[in-house]
C-alpha positions in Angstrom: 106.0 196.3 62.3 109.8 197.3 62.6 112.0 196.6 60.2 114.7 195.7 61.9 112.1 192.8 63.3 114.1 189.5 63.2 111.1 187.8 62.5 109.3 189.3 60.0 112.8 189.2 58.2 112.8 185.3 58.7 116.4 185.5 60.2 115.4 183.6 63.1 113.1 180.8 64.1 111.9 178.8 67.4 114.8 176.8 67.6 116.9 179.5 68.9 115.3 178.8 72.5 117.7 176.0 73.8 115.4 175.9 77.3 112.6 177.7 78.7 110.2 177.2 81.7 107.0 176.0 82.2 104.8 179.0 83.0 101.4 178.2 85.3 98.5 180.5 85.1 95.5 180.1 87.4 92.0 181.2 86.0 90.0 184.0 86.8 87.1 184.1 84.3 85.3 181.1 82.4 84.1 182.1 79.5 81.5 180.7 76.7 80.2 181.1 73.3 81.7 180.4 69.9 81.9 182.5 67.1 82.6 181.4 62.8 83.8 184.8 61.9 85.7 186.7 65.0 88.6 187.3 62.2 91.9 187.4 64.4 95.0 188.5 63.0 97.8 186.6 64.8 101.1 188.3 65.0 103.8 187.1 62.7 106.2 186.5 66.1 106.4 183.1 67.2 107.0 184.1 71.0 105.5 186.2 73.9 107.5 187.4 76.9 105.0 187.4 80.1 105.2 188.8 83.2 104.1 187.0 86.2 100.6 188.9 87.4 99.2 189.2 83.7 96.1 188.7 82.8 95.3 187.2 79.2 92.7 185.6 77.2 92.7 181.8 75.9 90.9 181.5 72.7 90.8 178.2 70.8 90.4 177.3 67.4 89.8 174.0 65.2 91.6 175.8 61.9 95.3 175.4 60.5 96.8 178.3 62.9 99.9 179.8 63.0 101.9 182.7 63.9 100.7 185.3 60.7 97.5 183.5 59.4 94.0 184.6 60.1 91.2 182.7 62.1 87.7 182.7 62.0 86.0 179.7 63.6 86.7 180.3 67.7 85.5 179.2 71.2 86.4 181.4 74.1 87.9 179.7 76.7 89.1 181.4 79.9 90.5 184.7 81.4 94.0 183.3 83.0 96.4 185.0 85.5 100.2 184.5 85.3 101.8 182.8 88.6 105.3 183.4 87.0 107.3 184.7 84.1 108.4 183.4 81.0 108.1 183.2 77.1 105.7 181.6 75.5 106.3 180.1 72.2 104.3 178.6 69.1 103.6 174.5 70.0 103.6 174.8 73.7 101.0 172.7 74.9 98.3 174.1 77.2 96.7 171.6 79.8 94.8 172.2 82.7 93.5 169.0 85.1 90.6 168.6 82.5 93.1 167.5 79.5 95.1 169.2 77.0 93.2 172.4 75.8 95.8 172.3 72.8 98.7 174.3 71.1 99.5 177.8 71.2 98.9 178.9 67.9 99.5 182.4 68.0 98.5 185.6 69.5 96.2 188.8 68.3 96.9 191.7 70.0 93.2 193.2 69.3 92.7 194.5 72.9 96.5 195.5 73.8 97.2 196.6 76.0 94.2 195.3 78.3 95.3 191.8 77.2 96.6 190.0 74.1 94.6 186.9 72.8 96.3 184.3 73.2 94.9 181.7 70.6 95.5 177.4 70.8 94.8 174.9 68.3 92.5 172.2 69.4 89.1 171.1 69.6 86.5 173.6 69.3 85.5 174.0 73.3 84.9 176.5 75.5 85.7 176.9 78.7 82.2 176.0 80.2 82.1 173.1 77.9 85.4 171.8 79.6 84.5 172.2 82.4 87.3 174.9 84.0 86.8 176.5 87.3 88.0 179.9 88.6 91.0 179.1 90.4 92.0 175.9 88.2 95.5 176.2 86.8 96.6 176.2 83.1 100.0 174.7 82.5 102.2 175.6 79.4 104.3 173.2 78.4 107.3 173.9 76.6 107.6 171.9 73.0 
């Protein structure tokens, strides 16, 4: 990590973002299975520039998460496309037409650049346990 990274050198916080957009993802892989020791390591940076066309995974967790901690106890959730652009940020909340899936936690960058994990904060589902469809769309909403 850079030294001349704003965050790690707690000069900044989320509340520099006076508006942001709603980004909408559609999904293209539902995905099952938990696991009590996946060990992520979520980046210290609150916030995540995306490109519309990405492709990222959802991962959810029941645990205190945040950007910097560790997390063991996951469910996998989805494989999601990116309609448009934006920047995601620690809070938003995620919600598809089955409910809230939760907050955005963090992100672990263990498979970058294939795709960054992108983990929420919320009940200990996965996808196939919601109930998500290929094609259903993932809203995040900013805080």
């Amino acid at each position: 990590m850079s030294n001349s990274d704003p965050y790690t050198r707690k000069l900044v916080n989320t509340g520099y973002y006076a508006q942001r957009n709603e980004l909408v993802a559609k999904v293209v892989a539902v995905l099952r299975g938990q696991l009590d020791n996946r060990n992520l390591e979520l980046i210290p940076q609150p916030s995540r520039a995306i490109r519309q066309g990405e492709i990222h995974e959802l991962i959810v967790t029941d645990e205190e998460a945040a950007p910097g901690s560790n997390v063991q106890r996951i469910a996998y959730v989805a494989f999601v496309e990116f309609l448009n652009g934006g920047v995601l940020l620690h809070k938003d909340r995620v919600l598809t037409e089955k409910g809230c899936l939760g907050t955005l936690a963090g992100y672990d960058m263990a498979h970058f650049p294939n795709h960054m994990n992108v983990v929420l904060q919320g009940s200990l589902k996965s996808g196939e346990d919601w109930g998500l469809e290929v094609g259903m769309h993932v809203v995040f909403k900013p805080h």
